[in-house]
C-alpha positions in Angstrom: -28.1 89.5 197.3 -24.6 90.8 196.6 -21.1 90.0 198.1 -18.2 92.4 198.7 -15.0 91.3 198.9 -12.0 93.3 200.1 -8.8 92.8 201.5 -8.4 96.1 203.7 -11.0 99.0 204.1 -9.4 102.4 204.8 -11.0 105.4 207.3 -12.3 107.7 205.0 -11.6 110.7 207.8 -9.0 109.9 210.1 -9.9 108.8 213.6 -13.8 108.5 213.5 -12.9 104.5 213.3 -14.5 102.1 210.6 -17.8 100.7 211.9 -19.6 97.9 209.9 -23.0 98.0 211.0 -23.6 94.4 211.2 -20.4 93.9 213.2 -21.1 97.0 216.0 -23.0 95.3 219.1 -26.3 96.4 219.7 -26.9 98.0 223.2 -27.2 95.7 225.8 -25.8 92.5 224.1 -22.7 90.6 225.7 -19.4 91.1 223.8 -17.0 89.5 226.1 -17.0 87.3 229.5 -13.9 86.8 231.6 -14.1 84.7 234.7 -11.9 83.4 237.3 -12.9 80.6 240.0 -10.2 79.9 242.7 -10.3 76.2 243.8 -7.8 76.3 246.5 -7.5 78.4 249.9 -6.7 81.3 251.6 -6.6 82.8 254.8 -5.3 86.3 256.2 -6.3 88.3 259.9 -6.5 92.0 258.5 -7.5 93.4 261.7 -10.6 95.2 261.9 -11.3 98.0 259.4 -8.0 96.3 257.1 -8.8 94.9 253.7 -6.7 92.5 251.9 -6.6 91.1 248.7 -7.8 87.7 248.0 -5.3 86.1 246.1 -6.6 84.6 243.0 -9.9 86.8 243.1 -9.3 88.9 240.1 -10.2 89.2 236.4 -8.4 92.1 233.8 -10.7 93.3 231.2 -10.1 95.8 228.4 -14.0 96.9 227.4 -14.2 97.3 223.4 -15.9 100.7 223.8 -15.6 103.4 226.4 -19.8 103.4 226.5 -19.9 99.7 227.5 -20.7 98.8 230.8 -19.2 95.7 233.2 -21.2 93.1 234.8 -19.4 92.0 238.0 -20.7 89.0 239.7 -18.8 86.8 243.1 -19.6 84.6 245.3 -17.1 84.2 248.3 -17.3 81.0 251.0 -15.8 82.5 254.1 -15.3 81.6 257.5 -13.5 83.5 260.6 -11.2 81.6 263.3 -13.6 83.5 266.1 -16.3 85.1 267.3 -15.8 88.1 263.6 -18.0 89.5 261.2 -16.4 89.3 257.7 -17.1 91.9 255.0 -15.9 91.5 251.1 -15.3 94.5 249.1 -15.5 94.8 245.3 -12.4 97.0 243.8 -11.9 98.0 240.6 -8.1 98.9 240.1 -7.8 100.7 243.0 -11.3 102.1 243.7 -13.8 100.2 246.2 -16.6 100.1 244.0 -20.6 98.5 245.1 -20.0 99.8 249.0 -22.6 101.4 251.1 -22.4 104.9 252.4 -19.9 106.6 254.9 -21.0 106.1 258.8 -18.6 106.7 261.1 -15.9 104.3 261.7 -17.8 101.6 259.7 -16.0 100.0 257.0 -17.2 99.9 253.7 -18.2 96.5 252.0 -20.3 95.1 249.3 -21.1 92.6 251.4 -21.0 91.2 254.5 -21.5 87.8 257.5 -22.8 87.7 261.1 -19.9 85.8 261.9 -19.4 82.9 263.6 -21.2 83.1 266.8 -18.5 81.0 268.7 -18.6 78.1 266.2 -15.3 77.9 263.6 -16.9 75.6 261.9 -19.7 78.1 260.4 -19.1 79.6 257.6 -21.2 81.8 254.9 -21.5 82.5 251.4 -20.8 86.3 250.4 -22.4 87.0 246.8 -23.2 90.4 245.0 -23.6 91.9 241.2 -23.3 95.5 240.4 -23.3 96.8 237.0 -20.1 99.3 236.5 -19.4 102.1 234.2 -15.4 102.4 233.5 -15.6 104.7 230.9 -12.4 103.7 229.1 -10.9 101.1 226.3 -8.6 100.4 228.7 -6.8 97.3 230.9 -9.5 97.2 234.4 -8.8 95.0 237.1 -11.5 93.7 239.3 -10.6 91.8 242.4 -12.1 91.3 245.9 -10.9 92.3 248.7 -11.8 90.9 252.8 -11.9 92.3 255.9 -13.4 91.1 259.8 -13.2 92.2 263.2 -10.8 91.9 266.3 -7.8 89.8 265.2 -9.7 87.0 263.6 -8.2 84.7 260.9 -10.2 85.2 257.7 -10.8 82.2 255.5 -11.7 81.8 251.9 -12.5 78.2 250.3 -12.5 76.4 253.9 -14.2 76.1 257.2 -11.8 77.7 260.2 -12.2 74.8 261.8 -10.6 72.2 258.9 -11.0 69.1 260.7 -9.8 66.4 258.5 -11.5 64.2 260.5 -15.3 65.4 260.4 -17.3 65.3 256.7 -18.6 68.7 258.0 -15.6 70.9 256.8 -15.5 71.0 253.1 -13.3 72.3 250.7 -15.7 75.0 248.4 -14.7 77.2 245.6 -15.0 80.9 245.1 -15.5 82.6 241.8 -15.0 86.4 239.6 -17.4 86.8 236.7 -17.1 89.9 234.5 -19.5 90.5 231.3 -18.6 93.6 228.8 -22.3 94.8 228.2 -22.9 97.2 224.8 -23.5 100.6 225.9 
């Protein structure tokens, strides 16, 4: 077995970019991860059809190659201050991305909760994946975005309720996973 040693290597043809084949990622292997989890809370009433951010659900990625693909995974607790329905929506920059079709008036969300049914103090967890294709080497932002009905309060991280007094109304934590995939 031989070893090479250099101290630069130089494009032979301008732009085409030096590739060492042992150093290029095979399709489908992981090159990067970037993750965010928010510990504390947040709450916000949108009004129904609004989406806010959720501050401290985002990630910035800059994929390697404009062929690689983005693994976005979330998972969301969320409660409403009244009888809502609560929908999450994944964006990328400034594109709702993962959302059902056109109906209507109907929002769009990745996901979405029953709602409360009365009760404050219930609350669910909104989760989703969907593998995107950003086509570009550069800076993406992924961030989540929530939205409910009537003029409900929206709550991330705690129950609407937040009794101090009761062991029923934790304090839960939310979290952003993105995973550059070789294209």
């Amino acid at each position: 077995m031989s070893t090479l040693y250099v101290d630069t290597i130089t494009e032979k043809t301008s732009g085409n970019g030096v590739q060492i084949a042992d150093l290029v990622p095979a399709a489908g292997m992981v090159v990067q991860v970037v993750s965010t989890t928010k510990t504390d809370t947040w709450s916000g009433a949108p009004g129904a059809g609004v989406f806010l951010d959720i501050t401290g659900l985002s990630v910035d990625i800059t994929p390697t190659s404009a062929t690689s693909k983005i693994l976005v995974t979330f998972s969301t607790n969320v409660s409403a201050s009244a009888v809502s329905t609560t929908g999450v929506r994944l964006m990328r920059d400034t594109t709702a991305i993962s959302v059902g079709d056109a109906a209507g008036n109907r929002p769009l969300a990745t996901t979405g909760g029953g709602g409360n049914e009365g009760h404050n103090w219930n609350g669910d967890v909104l989760a989703s994946s969907f593998l995107d294709t950003p086509s570009t080497t550069s800076s993406v932002t992924y961030k989540l975005q929530i939205t409910g009905n009537g003029s409900a309060t929206q709550y991330v991280n705690q129950k609407a309720r937040d009794n101090n007094t009761t062991g029923d109304d934790y304090r839960m934590t939310s979290h952003i996973t993105v995973m550059e995939i070789a294209g």
